[in-house]
One Martini backbone bead per residue (centre of mass of N, CA, C, O) as a GRO file, in nm:
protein
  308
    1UNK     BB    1  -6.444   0.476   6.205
    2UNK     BB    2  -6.394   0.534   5.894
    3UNK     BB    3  -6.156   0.450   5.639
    4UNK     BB    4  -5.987   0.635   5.435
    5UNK     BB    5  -5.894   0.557   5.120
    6UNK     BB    6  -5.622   0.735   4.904
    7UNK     BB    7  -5.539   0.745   4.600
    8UNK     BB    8  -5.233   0.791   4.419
    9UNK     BB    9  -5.156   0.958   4.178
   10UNK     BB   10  -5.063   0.947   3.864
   11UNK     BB   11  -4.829   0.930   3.698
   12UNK     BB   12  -4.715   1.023   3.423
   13UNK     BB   13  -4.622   0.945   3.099
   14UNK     BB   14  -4.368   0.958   2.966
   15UNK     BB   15  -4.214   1.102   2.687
   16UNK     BB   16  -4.102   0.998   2.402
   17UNK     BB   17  -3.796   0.987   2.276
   18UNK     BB   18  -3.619   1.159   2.059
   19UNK     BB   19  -3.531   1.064   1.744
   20UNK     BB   20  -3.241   1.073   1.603
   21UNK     BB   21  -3.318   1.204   1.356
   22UNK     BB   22  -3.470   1.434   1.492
   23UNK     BB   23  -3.218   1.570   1.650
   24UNK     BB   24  -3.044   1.617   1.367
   25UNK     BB   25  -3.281   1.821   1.246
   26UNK     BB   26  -3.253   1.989   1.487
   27UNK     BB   27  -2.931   2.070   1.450
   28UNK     BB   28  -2.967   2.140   1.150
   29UNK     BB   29  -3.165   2.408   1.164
   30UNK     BB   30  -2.966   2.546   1.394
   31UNK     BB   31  -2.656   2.516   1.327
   32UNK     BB   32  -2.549   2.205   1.467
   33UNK     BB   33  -2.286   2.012   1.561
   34UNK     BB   34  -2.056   1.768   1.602
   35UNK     BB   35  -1.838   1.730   1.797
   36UNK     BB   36  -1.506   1.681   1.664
   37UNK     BB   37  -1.561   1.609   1.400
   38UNK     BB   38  -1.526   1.515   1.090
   39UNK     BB   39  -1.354   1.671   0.809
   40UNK     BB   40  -1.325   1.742   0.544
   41UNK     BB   41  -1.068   1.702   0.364
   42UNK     BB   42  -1.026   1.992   0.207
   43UNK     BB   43  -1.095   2.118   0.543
   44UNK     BB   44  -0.837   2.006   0.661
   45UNK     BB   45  -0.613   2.115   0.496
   46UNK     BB   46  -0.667   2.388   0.582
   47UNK     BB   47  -0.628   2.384   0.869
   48UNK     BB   48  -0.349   2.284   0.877
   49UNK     BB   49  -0.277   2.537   0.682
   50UNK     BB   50  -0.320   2.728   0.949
   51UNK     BB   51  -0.132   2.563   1.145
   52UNK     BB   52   0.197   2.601   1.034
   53UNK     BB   53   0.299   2.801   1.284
   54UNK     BB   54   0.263   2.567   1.498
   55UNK     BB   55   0.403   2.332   1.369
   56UNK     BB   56   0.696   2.510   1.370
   57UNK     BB   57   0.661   2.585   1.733
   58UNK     BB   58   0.668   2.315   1.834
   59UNK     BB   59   0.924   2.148   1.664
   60UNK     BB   60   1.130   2.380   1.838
   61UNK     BB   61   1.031   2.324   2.105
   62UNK     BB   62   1.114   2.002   2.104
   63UNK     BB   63   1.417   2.054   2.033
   64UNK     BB   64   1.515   2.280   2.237
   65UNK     BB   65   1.398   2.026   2.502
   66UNK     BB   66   1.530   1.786   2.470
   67UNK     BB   67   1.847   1.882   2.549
   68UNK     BB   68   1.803   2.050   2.874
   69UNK     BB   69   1.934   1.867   3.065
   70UNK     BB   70   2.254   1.830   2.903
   71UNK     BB   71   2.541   1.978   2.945
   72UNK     BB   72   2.588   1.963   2.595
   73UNK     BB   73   2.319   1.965   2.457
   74UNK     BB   74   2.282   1.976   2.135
   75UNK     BB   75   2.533   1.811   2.067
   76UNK     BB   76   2.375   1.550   2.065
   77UNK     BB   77   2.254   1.562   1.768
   78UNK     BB   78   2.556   1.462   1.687
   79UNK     BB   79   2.657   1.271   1.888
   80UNK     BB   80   2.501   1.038   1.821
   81UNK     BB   81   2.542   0.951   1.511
   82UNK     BB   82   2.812   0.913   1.548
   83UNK     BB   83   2.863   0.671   1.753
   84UNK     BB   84   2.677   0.491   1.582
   85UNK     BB   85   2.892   0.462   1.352
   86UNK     BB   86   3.134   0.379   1.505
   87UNK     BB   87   3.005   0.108   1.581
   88UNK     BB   88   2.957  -0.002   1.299
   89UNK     BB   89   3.202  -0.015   1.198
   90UNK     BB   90   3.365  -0.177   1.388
   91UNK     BB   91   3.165  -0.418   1.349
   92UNK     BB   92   3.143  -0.397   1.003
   93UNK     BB   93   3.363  -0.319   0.899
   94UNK     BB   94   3.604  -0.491   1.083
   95UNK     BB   95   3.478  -0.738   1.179
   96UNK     BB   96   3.281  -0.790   0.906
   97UNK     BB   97   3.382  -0.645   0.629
   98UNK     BB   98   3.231  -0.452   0.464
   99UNK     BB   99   3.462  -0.191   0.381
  100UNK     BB  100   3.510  -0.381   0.165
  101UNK     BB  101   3.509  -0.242  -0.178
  102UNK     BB  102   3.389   0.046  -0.040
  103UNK     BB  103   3.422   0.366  -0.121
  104UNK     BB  104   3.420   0.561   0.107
  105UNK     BB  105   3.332   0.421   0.371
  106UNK     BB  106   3.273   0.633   0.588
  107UNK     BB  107   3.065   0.830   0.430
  108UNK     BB  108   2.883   0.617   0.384
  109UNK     BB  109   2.790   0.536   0.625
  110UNK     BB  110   2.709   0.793   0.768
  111UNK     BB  111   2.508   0.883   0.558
  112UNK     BB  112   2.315   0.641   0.634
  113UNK     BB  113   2.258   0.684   0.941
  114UNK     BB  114   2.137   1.008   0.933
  115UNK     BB  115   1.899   0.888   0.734
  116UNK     BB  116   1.794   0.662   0.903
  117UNK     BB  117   1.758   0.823   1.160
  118UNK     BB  118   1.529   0.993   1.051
  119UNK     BB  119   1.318   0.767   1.006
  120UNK     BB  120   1.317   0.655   1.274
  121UNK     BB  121   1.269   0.919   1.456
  122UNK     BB  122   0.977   0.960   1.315
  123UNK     BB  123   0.833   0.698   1.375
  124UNK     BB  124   0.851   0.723   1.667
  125UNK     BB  125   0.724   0.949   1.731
  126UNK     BB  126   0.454   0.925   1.577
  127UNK     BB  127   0.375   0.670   1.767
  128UNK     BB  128   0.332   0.911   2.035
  129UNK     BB  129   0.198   1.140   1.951
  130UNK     BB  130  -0.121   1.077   2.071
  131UNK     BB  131  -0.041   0.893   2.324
  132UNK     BB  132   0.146   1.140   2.465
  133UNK     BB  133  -0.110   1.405   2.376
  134UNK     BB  134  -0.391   1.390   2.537
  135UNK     BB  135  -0.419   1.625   2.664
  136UNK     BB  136  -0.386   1.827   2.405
  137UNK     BB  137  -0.629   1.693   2.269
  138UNK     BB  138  -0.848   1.725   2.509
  139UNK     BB  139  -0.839   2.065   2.513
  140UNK     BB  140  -0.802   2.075   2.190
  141UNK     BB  141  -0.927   2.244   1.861
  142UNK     BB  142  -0.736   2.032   1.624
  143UNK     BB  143  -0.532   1.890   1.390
  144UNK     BB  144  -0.397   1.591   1.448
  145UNK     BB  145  -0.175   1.603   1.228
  146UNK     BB  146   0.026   1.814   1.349
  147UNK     BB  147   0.171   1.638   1.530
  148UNK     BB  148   0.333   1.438   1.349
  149UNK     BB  149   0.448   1.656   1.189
  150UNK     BB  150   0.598   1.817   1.379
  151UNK     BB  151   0.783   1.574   1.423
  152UNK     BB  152   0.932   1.556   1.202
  153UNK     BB  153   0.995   1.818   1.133
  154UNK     BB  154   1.239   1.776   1.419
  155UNK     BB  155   1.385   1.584   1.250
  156UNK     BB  156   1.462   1.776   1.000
  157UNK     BB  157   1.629   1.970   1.194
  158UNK     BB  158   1.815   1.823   1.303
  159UNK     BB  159   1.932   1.692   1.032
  160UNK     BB  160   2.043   1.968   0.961
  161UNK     BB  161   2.224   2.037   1.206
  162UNK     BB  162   2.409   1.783   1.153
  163UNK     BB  163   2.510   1.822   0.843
  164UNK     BB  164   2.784   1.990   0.955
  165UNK     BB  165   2.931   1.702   1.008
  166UNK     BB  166   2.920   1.543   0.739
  167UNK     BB  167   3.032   1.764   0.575
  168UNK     BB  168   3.340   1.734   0.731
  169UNK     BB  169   3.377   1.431   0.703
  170UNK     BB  170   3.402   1.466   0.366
  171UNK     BB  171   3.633   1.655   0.356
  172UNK     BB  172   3.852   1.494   0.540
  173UNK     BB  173   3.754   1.236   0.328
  174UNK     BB  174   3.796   1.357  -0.005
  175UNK     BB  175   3.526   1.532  -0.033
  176UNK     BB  176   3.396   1.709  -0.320
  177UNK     BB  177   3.252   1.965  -0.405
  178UNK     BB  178   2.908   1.924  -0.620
  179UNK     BB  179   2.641   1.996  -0.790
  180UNK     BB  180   2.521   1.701  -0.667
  181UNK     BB  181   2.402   1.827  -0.362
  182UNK     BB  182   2.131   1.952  -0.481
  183UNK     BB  183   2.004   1.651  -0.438
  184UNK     BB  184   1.915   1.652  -0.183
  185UNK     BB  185   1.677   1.825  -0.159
  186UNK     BB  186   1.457   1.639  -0.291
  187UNK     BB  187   1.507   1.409  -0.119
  188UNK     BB  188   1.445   1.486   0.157
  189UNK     BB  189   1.156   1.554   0.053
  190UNK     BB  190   1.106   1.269   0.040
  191UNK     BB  191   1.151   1.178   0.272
  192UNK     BB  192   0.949   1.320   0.446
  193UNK     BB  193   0.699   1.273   0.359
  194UNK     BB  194   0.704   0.946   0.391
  195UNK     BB  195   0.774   0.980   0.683
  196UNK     BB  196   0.484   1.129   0.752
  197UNK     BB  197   0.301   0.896   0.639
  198UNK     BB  198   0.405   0.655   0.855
  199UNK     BB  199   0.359   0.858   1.130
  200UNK     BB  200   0.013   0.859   1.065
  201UNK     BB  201   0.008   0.536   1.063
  202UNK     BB  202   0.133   0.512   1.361
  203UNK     BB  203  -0.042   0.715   1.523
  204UNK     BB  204  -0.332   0.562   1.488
  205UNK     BB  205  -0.215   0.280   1.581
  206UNK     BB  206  -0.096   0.391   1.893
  207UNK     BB  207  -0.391   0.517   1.990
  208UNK     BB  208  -0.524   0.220   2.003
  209UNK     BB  209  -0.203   0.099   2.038
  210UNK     BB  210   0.040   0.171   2.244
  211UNK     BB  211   0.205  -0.116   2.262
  212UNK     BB  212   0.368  -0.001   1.972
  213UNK     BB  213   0.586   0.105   2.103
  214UNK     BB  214   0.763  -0.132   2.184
  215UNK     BB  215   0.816  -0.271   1.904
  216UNK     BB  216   0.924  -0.100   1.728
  217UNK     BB  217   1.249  -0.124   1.765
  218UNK     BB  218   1.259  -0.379   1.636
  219UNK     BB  219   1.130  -0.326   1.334
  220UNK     BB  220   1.367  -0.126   1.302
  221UNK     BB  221   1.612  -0.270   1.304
  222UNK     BB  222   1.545  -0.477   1.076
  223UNK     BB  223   1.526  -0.220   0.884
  224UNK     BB  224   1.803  -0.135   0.877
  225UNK     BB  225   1.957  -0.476   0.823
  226UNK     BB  226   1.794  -0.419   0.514
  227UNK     BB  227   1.923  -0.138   0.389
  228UNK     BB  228   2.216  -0.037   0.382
  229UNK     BB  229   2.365   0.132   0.611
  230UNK     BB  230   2.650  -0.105   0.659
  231UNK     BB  231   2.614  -0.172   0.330
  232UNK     BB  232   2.629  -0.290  -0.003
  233UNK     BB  233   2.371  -0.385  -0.201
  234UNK     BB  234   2.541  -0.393  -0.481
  235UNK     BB  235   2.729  -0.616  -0.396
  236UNK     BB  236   2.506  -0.837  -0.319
  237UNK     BB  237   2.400  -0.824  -0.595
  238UNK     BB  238   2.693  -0.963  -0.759
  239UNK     BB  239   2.545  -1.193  -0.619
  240UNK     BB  240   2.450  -1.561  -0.621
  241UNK     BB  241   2.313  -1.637  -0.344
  242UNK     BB  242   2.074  -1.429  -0.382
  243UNK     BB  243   1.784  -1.378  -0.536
  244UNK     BB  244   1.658  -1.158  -0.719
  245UNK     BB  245   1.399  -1.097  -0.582
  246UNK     BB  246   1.538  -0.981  -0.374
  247UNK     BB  247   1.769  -0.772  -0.439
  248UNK     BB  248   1.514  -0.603  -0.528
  249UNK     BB  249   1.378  -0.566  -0.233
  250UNK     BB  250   1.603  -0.404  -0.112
  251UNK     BB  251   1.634  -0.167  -0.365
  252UNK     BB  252   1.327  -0.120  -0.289
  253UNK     BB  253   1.346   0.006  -0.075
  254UNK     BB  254   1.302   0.292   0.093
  255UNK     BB  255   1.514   0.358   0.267
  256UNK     BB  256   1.764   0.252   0.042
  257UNK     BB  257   1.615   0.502  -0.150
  258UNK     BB  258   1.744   0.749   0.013
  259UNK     BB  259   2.038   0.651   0.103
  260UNK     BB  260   2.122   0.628  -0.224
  261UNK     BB  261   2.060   0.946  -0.299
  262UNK     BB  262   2.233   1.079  -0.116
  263UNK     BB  263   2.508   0.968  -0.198
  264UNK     BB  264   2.500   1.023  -0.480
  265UNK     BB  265   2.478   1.348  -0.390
  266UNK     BB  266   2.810   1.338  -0.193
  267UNK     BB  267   2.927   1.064  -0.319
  268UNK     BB  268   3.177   1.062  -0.602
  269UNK     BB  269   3.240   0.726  -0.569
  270UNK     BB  270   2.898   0.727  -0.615
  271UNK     BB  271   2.736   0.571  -0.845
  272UNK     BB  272   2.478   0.505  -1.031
  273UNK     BB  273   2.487   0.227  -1.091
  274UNK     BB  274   2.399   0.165  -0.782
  275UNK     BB  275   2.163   0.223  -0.855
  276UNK     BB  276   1.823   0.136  -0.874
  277UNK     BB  277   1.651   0.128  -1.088
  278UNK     BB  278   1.455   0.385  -1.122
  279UNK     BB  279   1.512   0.600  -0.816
  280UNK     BB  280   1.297   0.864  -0.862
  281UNK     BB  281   1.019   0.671  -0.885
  282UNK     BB  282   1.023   0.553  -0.647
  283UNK     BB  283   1.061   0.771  -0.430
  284UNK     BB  284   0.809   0.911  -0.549
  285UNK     BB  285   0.622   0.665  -0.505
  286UNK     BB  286   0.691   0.630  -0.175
  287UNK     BB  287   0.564   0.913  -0.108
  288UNK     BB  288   0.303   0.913  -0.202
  289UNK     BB  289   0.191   0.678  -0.087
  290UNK     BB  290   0.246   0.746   0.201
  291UNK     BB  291   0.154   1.032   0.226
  292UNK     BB  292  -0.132   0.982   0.164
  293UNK     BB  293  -0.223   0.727   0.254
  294UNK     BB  294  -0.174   0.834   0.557
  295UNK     BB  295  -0.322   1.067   0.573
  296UNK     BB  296  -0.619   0.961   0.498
  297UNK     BB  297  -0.586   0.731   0.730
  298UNK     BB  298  -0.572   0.926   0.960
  299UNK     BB  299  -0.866   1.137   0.881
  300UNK     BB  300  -1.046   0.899   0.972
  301UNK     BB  301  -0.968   0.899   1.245
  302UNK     BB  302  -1.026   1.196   1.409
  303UNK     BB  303  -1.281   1.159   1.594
  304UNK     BB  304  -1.094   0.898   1.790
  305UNK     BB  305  -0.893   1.125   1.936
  306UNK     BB  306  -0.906   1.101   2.274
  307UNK     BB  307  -1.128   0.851   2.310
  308UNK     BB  308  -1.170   0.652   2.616
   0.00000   0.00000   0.00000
């Protein structure tokens, strides 16, 4: 018997795939957009604007879960920046003498920690927004800009809880209420702007490299002992040691320039004369840059937060 063989039927050749505009083309023609995509800046804007009260109920939960595990819970917003104080004193005031010429050294002390405070600790919680809150990123479809906000917002309202330790400190040695005080509030304002466009552009820069949040504390605590949180500014600028060209980018520093708007505003042995230049377009003007320039910064990669 002869044996027969049977080829088997070809299968079709695959229909090629279709090209990526014609894709985009029929996404476009359905009403579909790509997931997660940026959206322009004013609707992002807007969006932004229509969680402010998931950011301002975020930022209440994570300050009153902060110290929720402390047997002595809030108290702790207080008593952190006064400890730190007090060691900065006993270092800088007693031992390394910054206390001399500096009149009423304690309320000026203190009032530098607390504001400079305000600064390190946004720009830290900032550096871990997205990267501590990946979780919350990857399930929830929100402005990831609410995140760094919302930490701000926390610690903004933290300094306010403490301003009452700050403000006793103040009357106890014997600084007196004056209408001078009404500056706190816009210097606060331009102070959280600042505050929040570094910590969208340290969000930003987080979530690509983690690692960035462990240097951090070194490159704060340098810019600390460069702002005149534990020295006058003022005073070092009246030597001839250092060029003048520092002794302006020290003025000008943006911490060093919230910290003597403050003092300005509640210690009335702090004149003008000790402010730099032009000290509220100084503030204006690094609120502005770091404000818009870090939204702007931060909303340019929104697509990429959360993904890898």
């Amino acid at each position: 018997m002869s044996q027969v063989l049977h080829t088997p039927p070809q299968a079709p050749a695959p229909a090629p795939a279709p090209a990526a505009d014609d894709l985009a083309a029929l996404a476009a023609r359905h009403g579909l957009s790509v997931s997660g995509a940026r959206p322009s800046l004013p609707e992002y804007v807007r969006q932004l604007w229509a969680r402010r009260h998931f950011i301002t109920a975020f930022a209440t939960a994570k300050l009153t879960a902060q110290y929720s595990q402390a047997k002595l819970g809030q108290v702790w917003q207080v008593m952190t920046p006064l400890l730190n104080a007090a060691v900065y004193y006993f270092i800088f005031g007693v031992l390394l003498g910054t206390k001399h010429g500096v009149p009423d050294y304690i309320p000026f002390l203190v009032t530098g920690v607390f504001i400079w405070t305000f600064t390190q600790s946004s720009i830290m919680a900032g550096t871990r927004a997205i990267s501590g809150n990946l979780g919350l990123v990857r399930a929830l479809h929100f402005p990831r800009a609410a995140l760094p906000l919302s930490f701000c917002l926390q610690q903004l309202q933290q300094l306010l809880f403490s301003m009452g330790a700050l403000v006793v400190i103040l009357l106890c040695f014997g600084v007196p209420v004056g209408v001078s005080w009404l500056l706190a509030l816009p210097a606060l304002f331009l102070q959280f702007t600042f505050n929040a466009g570094v910590s969208m552009v340290m969000a930003r820069m987080g979530a690509k490299t983690p690692d960035i949040a462990q240097l951090m504390p070194f490159v704060l605590r340098t810019w600390m002992y460069v702002s005149g949180v534990m020295w006058s500014i003022d005073k070092l600028a009246q030597k001839d040691s250092l060029p003048h060209v520092v002794t302006l980018a020290l003025a000008a520093n943006p911490a060093a320039v919230y910290i003597d708007l403050m003092r300005f505003a509640l210690i009335d042995s702090f004149h003008a004369s000790q402010l730099p230049t032009h000290v509220w377009a100084l503030a204006v003007g690094w609120a502005l840059v770091a404000g818009v320039g870090g939204f702007i910064y931060f909303w340019k990669a929104e697509e990429t937060y959360g993904r890898g």
